[in-house]
C-alpha positions in Angstrom: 2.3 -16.7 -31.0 3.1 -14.9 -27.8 0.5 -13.1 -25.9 0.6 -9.5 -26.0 -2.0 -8.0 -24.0 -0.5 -6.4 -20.7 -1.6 -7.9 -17.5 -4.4 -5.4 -15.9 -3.4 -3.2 -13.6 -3.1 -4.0 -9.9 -5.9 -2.0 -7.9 -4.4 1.5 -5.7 -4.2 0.6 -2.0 -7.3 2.0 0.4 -7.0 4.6 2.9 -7.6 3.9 6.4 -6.8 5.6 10.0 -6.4 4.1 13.0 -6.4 6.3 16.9 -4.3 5.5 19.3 -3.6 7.5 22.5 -5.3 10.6 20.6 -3.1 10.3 17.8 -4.1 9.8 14.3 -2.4 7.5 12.4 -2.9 7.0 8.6 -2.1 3.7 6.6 -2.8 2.1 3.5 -4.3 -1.3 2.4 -2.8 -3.1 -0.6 -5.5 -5.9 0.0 -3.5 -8.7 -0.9 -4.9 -11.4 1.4 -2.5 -13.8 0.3 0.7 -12.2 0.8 2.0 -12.0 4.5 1.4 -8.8 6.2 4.0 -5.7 5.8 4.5 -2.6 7.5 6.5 0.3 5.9 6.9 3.0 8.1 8.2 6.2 6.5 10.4 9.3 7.7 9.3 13.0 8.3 9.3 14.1 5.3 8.1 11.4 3.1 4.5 10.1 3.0 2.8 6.7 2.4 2.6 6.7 -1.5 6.8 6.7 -1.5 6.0 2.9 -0.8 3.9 2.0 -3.6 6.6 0.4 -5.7 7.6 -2.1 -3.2 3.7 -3.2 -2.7 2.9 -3.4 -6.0 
């Protein structure tokens, strides 16, 4: 018999800013220590949380 029960659900990113040269920056952390780091950079009109699909 196969198992059935969904795999739980991967834990939402946390917010975090970082200031450089006086300007704000905002980014969010997937905290998957063992995957290699990646940086998704999004246009004007978009906002961090168009990415989620492509770190979950």
């Amino acid at each position: 018999m196969t198992d059935t029960h969904p795999a739980p659900p991967m834990p939402g990113p946390t917010s975090h800013s970082f200031v450089s040269q006086r300007l704000r920056l905002h980014y969010v952390d997937w905290g998957n220590q063992g995957a290699p780091p990646l940086v998704l950079v999004h246009g004007g009109r978009d906002h961090c949380r168009n990415w989620d699909w492509v770190a979950q």
